[in-house]
BAFIRO-163056 format. One record per residue (C-alpha): residue in one letter; x, y, z. Coordinates in steps of 0.05 Angstrom, whole numbers, padded with zeros to 5 digits. Layout:
% residues N
<type: A | u: X | v: Y | w: Z>
...
% end
This chain:
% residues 424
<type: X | u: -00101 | v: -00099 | w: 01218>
<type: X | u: -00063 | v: -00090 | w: 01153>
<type: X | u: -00089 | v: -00048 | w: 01096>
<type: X | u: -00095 | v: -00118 | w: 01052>
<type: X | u: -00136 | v: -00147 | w: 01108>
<type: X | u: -00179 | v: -00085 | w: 01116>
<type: X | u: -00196 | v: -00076 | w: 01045>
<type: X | u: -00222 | v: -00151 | w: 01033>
<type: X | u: -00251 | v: -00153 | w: 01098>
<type: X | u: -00293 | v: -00081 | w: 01102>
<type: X | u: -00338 | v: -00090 | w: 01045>
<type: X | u: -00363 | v: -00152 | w: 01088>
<type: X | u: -00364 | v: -00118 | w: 01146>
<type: X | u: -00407 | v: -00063 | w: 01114>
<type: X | u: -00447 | v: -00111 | w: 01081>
<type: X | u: -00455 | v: -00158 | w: 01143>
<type: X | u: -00485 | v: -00090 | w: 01178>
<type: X | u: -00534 | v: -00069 | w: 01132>
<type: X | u: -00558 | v: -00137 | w: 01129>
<type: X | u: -00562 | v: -00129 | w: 01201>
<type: X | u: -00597 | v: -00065 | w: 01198>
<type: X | u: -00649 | v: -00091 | w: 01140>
<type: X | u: -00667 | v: -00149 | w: 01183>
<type: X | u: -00678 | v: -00109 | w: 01242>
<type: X | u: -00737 | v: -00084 | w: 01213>
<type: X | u: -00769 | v: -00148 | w: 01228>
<type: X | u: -00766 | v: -00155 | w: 01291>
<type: X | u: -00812 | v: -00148 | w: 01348>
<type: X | u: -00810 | v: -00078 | w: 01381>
<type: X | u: -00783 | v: -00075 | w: 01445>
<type: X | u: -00831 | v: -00082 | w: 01509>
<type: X | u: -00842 | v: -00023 | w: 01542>
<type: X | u: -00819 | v: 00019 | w: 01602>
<type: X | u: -00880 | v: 00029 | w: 01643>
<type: X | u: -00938 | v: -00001 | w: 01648>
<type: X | u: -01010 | v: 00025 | w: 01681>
<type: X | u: -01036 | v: -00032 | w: 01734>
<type: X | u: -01118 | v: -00020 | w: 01759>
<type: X | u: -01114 | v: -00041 | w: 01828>
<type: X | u: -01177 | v: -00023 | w: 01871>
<type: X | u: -01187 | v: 00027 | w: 01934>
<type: X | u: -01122 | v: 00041 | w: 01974>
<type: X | u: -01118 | v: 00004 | w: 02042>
<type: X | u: -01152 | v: -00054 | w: 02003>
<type: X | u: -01123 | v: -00128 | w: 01993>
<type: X | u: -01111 | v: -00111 | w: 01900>
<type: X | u: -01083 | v: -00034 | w: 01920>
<type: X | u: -01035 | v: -00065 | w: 01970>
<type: X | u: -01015 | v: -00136 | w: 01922>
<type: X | u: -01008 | v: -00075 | w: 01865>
<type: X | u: -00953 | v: -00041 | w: 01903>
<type: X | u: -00915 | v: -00111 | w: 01906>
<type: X | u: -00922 | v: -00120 | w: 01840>
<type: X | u: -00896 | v: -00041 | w: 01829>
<type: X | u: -00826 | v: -00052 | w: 01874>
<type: X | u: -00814 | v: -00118 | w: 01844>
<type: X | u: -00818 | v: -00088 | w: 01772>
<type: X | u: -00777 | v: -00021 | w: 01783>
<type: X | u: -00722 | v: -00060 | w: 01809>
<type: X | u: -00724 | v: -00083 | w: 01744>
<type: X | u: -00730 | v: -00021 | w: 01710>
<type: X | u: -00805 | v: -00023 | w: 01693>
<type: X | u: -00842 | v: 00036 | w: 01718>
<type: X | u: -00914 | v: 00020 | w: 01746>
<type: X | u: -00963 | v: 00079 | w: 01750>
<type: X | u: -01025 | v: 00049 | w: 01797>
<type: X | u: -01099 | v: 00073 | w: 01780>
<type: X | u: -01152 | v: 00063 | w: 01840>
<type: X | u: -01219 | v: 00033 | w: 01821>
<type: X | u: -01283 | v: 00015 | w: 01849>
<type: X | u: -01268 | v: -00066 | w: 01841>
<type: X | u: -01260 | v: -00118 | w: 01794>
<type: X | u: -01317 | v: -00084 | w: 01741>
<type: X | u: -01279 | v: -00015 | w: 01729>
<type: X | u: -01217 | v: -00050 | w: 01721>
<type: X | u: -01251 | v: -00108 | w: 01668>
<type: X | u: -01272 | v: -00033 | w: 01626>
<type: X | u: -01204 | v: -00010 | w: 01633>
<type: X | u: -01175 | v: -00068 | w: 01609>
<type: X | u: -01226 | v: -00067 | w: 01550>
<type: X | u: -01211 | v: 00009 | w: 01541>
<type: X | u: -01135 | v: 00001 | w: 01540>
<type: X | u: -01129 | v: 00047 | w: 01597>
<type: X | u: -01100 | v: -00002 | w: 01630>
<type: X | u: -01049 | v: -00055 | w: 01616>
<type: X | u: -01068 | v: -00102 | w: 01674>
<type: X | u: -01105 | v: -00114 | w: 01738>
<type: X | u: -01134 | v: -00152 | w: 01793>
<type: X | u: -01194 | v: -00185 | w: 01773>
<type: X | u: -01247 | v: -00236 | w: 01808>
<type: X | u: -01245 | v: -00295 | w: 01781>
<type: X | u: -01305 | v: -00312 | w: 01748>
<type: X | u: -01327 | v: -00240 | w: 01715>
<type: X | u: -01285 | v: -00258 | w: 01654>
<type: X | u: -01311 | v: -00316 | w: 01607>
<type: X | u: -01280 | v: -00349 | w: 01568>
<type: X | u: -01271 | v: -00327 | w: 01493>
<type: X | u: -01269 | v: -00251 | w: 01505>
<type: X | u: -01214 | v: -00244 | w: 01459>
<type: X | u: -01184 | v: -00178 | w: 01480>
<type: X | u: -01169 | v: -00202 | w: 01556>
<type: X | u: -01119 | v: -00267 | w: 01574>
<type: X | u: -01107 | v: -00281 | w: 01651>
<type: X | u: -01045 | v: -00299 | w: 01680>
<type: X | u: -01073 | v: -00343 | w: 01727>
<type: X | u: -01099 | v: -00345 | w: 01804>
<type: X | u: -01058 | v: -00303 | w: 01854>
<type: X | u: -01094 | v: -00321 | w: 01921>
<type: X | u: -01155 | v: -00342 | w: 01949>
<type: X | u: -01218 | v: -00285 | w: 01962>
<type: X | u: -01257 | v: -00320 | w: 02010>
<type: X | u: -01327 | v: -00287 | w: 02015>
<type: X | u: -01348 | v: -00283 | w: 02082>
<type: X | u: -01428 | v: -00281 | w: 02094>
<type: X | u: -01441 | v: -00243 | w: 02162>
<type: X | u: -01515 | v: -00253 | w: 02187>
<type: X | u: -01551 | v: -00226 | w: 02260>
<type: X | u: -01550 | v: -00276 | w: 02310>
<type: X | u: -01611 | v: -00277 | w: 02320>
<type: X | u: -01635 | v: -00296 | w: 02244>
<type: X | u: -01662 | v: -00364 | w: 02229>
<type: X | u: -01611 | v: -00374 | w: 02174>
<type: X | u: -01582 | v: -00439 | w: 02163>
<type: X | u: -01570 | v: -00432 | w: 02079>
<type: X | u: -01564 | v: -00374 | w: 02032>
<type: X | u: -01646 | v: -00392 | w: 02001>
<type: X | u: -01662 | v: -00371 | w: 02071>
<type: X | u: -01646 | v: -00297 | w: 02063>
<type: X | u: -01703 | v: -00293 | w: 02026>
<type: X | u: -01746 | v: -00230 | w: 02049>
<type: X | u: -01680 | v: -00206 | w: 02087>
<type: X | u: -01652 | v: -00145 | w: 02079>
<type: X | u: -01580 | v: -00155 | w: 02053>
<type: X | u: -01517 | v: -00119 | w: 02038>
<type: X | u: -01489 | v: -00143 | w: 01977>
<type: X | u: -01432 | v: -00093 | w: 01951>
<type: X | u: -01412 | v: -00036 | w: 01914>
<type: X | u: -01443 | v: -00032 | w: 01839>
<type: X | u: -01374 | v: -00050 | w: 01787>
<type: X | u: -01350 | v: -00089 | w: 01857>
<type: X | u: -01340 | v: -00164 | w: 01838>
<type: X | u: -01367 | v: -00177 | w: 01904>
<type: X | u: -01438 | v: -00152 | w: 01882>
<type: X | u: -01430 | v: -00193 | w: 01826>
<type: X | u: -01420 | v: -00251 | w: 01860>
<type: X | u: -01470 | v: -00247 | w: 01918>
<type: X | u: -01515 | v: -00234 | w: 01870>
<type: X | u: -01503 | v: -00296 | w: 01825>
<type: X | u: -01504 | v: -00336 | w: 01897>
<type: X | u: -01574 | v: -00304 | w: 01914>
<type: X | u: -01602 | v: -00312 | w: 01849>
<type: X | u: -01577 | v: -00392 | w: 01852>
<type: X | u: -01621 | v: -00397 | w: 01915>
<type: X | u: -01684 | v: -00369 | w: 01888>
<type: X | u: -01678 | v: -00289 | w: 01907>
<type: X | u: -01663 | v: -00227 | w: 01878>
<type: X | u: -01689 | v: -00155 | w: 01889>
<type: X | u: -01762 | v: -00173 | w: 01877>
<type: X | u: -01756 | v: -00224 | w: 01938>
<type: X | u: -01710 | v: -00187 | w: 01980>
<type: X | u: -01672 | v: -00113 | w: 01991>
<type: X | u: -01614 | v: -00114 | w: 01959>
<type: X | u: -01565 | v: -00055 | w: 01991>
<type: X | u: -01509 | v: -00033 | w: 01951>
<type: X | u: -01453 | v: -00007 | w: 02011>
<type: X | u: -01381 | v: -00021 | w: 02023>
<type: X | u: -01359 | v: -00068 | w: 02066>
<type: X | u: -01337 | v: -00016 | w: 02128>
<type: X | u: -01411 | v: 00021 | w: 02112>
<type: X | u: -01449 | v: -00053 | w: 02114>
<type: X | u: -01412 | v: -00079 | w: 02172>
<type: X | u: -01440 | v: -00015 | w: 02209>
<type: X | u: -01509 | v: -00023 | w: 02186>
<type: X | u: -01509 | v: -00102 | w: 02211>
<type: X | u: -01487 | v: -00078 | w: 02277>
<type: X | u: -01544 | v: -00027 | w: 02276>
<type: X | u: -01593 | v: -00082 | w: 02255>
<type: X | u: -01607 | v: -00041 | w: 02191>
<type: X | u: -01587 | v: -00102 | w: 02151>
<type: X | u: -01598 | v: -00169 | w: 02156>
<type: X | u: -01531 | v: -00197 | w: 02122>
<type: X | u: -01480 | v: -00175 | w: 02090>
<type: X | u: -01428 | v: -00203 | w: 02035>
<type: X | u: -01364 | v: -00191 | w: 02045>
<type: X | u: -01302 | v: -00211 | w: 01994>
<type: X | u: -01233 | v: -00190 | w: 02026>
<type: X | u: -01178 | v: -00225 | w: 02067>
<type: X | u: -01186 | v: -00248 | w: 02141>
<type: X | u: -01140 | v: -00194 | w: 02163>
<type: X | u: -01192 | v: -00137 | w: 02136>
<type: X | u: -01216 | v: -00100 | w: 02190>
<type: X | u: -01277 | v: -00106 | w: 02174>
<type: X | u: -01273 | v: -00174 | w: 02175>
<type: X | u: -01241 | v: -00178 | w: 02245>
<type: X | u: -01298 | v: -00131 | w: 02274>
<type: X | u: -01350 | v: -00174 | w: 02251>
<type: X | u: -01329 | v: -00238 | w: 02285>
<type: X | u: -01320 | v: -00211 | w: 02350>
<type: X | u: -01373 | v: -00180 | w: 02356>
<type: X | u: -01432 | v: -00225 | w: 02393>
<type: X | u: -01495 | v: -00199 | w: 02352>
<type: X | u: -01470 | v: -00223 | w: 02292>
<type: X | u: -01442 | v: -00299 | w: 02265>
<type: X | u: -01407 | v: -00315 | w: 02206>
<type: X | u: -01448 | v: -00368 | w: 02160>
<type: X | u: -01432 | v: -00426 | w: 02146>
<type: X | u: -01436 | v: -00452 | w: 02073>
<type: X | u: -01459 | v: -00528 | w: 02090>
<type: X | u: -01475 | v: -00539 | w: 02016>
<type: X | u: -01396 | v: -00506 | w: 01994>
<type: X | u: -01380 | v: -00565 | w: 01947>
<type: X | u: -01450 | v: -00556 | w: 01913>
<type: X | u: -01435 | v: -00483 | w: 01901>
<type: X | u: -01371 | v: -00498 | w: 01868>
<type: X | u: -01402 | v: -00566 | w: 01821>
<type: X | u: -01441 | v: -00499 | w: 01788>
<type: X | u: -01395 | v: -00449 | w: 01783>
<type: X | u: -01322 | v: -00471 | w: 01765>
<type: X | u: -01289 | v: -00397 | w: 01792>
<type: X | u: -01305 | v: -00425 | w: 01857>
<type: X | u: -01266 | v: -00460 | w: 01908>
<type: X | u: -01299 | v: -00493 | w: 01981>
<type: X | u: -01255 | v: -00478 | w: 02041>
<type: X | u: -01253 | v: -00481 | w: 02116>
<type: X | u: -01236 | v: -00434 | w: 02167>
<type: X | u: -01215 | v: -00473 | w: 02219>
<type: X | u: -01236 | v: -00466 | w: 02285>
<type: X | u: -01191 | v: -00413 | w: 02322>
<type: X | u: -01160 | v: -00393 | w: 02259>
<type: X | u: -01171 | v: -00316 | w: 02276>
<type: X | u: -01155 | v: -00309 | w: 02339>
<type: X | u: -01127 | v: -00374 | w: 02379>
<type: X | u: -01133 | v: -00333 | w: 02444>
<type: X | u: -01206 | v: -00325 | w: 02444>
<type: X | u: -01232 | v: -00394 | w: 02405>
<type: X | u: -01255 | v: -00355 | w: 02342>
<type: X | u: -01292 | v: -00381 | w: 02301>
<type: X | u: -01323 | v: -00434 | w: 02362>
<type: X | u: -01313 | v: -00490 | w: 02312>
<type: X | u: -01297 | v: -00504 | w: 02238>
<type: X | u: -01330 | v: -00458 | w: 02187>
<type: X | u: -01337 | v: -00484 | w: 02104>
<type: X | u: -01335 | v: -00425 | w: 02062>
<type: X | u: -01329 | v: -00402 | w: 01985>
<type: X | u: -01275 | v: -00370 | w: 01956>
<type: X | u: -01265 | v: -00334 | w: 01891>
<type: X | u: -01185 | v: -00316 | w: 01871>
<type: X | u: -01167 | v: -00254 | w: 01849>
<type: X | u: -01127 | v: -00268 | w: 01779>
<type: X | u: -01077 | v: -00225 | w: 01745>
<type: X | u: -01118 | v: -00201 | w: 01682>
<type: X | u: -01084 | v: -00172 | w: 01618>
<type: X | u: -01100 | v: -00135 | w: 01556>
<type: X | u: -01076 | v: -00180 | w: 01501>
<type: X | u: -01037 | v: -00125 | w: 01472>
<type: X | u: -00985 | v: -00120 | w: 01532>
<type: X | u: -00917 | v: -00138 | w: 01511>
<type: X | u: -00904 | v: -00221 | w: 01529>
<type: X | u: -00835 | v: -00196 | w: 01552>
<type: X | u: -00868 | v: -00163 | w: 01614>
<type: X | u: -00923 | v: -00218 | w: 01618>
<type: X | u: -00852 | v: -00257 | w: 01632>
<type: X | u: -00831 | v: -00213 | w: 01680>
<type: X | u: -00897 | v: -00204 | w: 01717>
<type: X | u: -00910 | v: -00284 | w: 01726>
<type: X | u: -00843 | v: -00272 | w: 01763>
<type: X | u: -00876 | v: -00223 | w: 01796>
<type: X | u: -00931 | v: -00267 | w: 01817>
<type: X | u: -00881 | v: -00337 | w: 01836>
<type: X | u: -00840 | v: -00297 | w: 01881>
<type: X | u: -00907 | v: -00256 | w: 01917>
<type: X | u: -00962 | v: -00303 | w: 01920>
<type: X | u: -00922 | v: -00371 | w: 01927>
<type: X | u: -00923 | v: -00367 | w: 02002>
<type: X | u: -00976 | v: -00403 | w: 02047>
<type: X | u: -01038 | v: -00363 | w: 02073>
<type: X | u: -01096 | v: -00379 | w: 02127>
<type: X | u: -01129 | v: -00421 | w: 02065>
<type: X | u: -01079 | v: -00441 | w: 02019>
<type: X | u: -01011 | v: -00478 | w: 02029>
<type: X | u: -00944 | v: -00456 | w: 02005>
<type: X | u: -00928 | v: -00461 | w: 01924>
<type: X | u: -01013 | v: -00470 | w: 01922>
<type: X | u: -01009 | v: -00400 | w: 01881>
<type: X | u: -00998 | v: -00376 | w: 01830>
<type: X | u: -01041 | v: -00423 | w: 01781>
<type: X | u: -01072 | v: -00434 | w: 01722>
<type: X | u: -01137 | v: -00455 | w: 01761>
<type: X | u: -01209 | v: -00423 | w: 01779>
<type: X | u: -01196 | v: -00371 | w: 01725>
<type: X | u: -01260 | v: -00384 | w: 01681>
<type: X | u: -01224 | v: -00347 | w: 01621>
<type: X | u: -01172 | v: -00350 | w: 01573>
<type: X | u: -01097 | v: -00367 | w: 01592>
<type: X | u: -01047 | v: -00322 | w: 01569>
<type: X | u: -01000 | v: -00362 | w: 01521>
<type: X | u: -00939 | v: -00334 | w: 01563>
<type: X | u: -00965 | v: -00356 | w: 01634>
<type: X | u: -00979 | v: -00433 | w: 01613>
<type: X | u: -00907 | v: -00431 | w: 01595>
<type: X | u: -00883 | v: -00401 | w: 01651>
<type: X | u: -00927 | v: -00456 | w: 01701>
<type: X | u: -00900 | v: -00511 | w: 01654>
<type: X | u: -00829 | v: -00487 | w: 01649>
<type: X | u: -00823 | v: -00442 | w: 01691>
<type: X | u: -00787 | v: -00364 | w: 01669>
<type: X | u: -00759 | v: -00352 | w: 01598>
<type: X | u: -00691 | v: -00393 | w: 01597>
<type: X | u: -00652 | v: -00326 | w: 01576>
<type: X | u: -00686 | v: -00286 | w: 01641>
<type: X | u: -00666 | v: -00331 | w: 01679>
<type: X | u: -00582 | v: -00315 | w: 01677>
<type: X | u: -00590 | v: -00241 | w: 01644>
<type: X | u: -00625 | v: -00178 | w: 01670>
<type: X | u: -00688 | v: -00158 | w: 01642>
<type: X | u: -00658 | v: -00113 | w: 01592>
<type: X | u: -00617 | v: -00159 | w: 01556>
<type: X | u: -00661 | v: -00215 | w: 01556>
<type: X | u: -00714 | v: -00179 | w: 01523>
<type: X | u: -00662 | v: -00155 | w: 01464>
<type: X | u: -00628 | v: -00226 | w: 01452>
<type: X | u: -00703 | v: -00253 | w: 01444>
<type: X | u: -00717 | v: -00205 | w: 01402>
<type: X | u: -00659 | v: -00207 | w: 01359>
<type: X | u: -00656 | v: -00288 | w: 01350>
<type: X | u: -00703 | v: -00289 | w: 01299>
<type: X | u: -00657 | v: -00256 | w: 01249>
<type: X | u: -00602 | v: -00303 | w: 01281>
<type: X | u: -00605 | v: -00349 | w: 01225>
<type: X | u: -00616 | v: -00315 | w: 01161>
<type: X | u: -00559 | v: -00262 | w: 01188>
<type: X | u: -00513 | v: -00326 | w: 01202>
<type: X | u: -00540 | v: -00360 | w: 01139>
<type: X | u: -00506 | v: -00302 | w: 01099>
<type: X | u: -00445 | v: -00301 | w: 01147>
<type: X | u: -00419 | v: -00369 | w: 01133>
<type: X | u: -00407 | v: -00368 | w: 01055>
<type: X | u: -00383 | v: -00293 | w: 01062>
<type: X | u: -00329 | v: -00307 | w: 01108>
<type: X | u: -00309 | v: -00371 | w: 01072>
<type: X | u: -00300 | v: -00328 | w: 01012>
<type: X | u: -00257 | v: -00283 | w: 01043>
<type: X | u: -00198 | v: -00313 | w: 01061>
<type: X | u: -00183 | v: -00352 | w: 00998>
<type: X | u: -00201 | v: -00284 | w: 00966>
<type: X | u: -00141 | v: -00249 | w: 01009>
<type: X | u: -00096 | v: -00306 | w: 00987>
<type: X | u: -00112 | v: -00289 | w: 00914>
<type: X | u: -00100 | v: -00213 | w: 00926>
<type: X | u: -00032 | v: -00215 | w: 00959>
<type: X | u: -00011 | v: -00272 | w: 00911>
<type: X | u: -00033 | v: -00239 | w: 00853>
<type: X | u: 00032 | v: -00185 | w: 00867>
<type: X | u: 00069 | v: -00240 | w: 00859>
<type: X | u: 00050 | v: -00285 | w: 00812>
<type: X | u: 00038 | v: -00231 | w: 00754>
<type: X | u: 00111 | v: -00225 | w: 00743>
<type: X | u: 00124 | v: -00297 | w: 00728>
<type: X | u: 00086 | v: -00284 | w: 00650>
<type: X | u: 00133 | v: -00230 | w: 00637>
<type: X | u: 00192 | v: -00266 | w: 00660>
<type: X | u: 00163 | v: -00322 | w: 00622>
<type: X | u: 00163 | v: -00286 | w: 00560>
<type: X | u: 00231 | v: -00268 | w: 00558>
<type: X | u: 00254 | v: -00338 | w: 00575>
<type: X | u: 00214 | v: -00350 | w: 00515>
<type: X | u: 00245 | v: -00297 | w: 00468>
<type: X | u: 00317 | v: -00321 | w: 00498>
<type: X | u: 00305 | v: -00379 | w: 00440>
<type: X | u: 00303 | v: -00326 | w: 00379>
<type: X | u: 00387 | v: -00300 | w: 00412>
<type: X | u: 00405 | v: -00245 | w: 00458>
<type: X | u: 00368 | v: -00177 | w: 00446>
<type: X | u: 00383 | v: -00125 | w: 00490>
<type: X | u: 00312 | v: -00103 | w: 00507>
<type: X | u: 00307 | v: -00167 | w: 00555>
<type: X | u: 00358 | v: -00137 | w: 00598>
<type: X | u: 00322 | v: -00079 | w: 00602>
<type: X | u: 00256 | v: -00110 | w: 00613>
<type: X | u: 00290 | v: -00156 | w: 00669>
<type: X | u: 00320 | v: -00079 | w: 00703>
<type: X | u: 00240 | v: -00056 | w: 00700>
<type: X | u: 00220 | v: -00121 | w: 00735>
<type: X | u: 00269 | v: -00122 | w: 00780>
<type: X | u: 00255 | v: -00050 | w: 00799>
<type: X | u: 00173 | v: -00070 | w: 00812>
<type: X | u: 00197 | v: -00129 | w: 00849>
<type: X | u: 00231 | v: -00090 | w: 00890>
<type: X | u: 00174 | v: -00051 | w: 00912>
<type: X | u: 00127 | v: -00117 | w: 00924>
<type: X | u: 00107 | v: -00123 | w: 01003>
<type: X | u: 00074 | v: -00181 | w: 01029>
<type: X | u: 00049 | v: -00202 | w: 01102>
<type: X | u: 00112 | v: -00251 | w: 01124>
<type: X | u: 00079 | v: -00311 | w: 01112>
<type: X | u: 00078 | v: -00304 | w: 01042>
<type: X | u: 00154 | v: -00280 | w: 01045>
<type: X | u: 00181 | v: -00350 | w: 01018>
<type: X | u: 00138 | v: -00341 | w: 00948>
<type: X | u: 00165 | v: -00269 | w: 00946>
<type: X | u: 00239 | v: -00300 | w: 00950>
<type: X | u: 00223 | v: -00357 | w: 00905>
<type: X | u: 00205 | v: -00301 | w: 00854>
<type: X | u: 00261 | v: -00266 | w: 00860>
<type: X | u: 00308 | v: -00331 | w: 00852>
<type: X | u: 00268 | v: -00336 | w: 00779>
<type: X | u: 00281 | v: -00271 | w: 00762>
<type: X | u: 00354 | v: -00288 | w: 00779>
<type: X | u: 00355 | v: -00346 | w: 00744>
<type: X | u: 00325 | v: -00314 | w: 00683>
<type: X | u: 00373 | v: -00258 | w: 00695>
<type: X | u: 00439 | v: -00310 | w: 00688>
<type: X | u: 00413 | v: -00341 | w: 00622>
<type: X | u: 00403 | v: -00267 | w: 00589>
<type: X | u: 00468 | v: -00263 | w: 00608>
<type: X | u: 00500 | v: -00315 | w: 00585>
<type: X | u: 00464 | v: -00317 | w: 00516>
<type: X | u: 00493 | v: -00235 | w: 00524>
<type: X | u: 00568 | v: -00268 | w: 00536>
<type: X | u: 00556 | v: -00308 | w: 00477>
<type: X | u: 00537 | v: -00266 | w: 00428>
<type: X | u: 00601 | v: -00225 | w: 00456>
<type: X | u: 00638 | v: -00276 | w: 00439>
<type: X | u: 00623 | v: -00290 | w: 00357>
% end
């Protein structure tokens, strides 16, 4: 780059960046590096989905530090608390309109299995009544939920005994016969779960009135465990079996970055989309059975799927070129009319060297009409000499010559009006 070309173009260059810098100011901050996800008890079904969630996101550079909880409650106050930036919730413990929290949809059924003694006349939830009955730990959203069941059907703690026990402490108590029933919200690989239906002294209920359930509460979904679904070997269950189902949703704290609510609904497609013992493949993720708010982000992402720029550049520089086009315009708005100026501005510089030599020569063309002085030869020497020292780039090497061609034409009729004089 020449020195002509650095000197008209450096002031833009330094303006261009500090109108760069200035608008920088306004933009969004950049989405953090880590991010805390409440999970629930290791071993369980939200501790295990939370370490998916946590390989999925380092690959990406986003470090995931997961809490254990007691359930769905602790993490709802965690949320609230900004202790945490996200966890697995059971659908229907948020409402909608608590402002502070926005889902990212359903990840996968909880089916809530209802375990009862054999022996027990019970044909529909209202006949628990007087039972004794395991219904989860307190801050569990499984308590929460039997509990909104029972009370549908007429009982509560003034009708019944309500035990609050986890599932692996309940299931023990049932075989015992220290319980009458138990509720149980976890997937049909649990352990728990799979000791329970082999065991003869105890059956799993089934929810004839499903559909009813879910008319009343919208979190709610009516399934069927088909008959040998858990074990195809030994017939179990004997014969179909309707059940409810809650879904555990991804739950947010409003104030977590959208760039990594992006990244974590791609999280969610490539984790949940598979098909399960109740759900077919691409069922989950969705925007359904949440009960809450839907994070602006995630109703994108199911409508359009990831962020266009995500989708062809790593995580890193997505996240900056998002951030950054919102100063696109007003930095490009100023970039245009700049660099238009500039090169007819450079044209007018290096010209310039030229072209201010043609009023001196044309002065003494003029003063040629008054005779022959001897001042003009000397002026045309001086010129000559500052012509000399003129340097242009080489494409404006044919108006240097054309000067110098003047200055030698002015140069002949000094001359000659010299010779003349001479001559008298």
């Amino acid at each position: 780059m020449s020195k002509d070309t650095l000197k008209i173009y450096a002031p833009a260059i330094i303006l261009a960046v500090l109108a760069f810098v200035l608008a920088y100011q306004f933009v969004d901050p950049a989405p953090p590096s880590s991010l805390t996800f409440s999970a629930g008890q290791p071993g369980g079904a939200y501790y295990a989905n939370a370490e998916r969630y946590r390989d999925f996101l380092q690959q990406r550079g986003i470090a995931v530090n997961i809490l254990k909880s007691a359930g769905s409650m602790e993490n709802i106050q965690r949320l609230k608390a900004n202790t945490a930036d996200i966890a697995f919730v059971q659908s229907g413990l948020v409402t909608t309109g608590q402002q502070q929290l926005l889902s990212l949809g359903s990840m996968y059924y909880e089916p809530l299995w209802v375990f009862v003694r054999h022996d027990l006349d019970v044909h529909f939830l209202s006949d628990l009544k007087g039972t004794k009955i395991a219904v989860g730990m307190a801050g569990s959203g499984t308590r929460a939920l039997a509990t909104r069941l029972l009370k549908d059907n007429g009982i509560d703690e003034n009708n019944a005994s309500l035990y609050n026990m986890t599932s692996e402490a309940a299931a023990r108590a049932l075989q015992h016969a220290q319980v009458d029933a138990v509720f149980i919200v976890s997937a049909a690989s649990n352990n728990t779960v799979q000791a329970l239906q082999k065991s003869s002294d105890i059956r799993l209920l089934n929810i004839a009135r499903a559909e009813a359930y879910t008319r009343r509460i919208d979190s709610l979904s009516a399934i069927q465990l088909p008959q040998g679904a858990l074990d195809l070997a030994r017939n179990m269950p004997t014969e179909d079996v309707a059940m409810l189902a809650s879904t555990a949703t991804l739950v947010v704290n409003k104030h977590l970055h959208p760039a990594l609510q992006d990244m974590i609904m791609q999280a969610a497609a490539a984790i949940h989309a598979g098909h399960s013992l109740f759900a077919g493949a691409g069922t989950f993720p969705t925007s359904r059975f949440i009960g809450m708010d839907l994070s602006d982000e995630a109703a994108r992402f199911y409508k359009s799927g990831p962020p266009f720029l995500q989708r062809f550049l790593p995580f890193w520089a997505a996240t900056m070129v998002d951030r950054l086009k919102v100063m696109l315009l007003p930095f490009i708005a100023l970039l245009i009319p700049l660099f238009k100026v500039l090169p007819p501005l450079y044209r007018w510089r290096i010209r310039s060297r030229i072209y201010r030599w043609y009023e001196e020569l044309g002065n003494i063309d003029t003063a040629l009409d008054d005779g022959f002085n001897q001042s003009l030869l000397t002026d045309l020497e001086r010129i000559e000499t500052e012509i000399r020292k003129v340097h242009v780039p080489l494409s404006y090497a044919e108006e240097l010559y054309d000067l110098r061609l003047h200055l030698a034409l002015v140069r002949e009729q000094v001359e000659k009006g010299n010779n003349y004089d001479e001559q008298k």
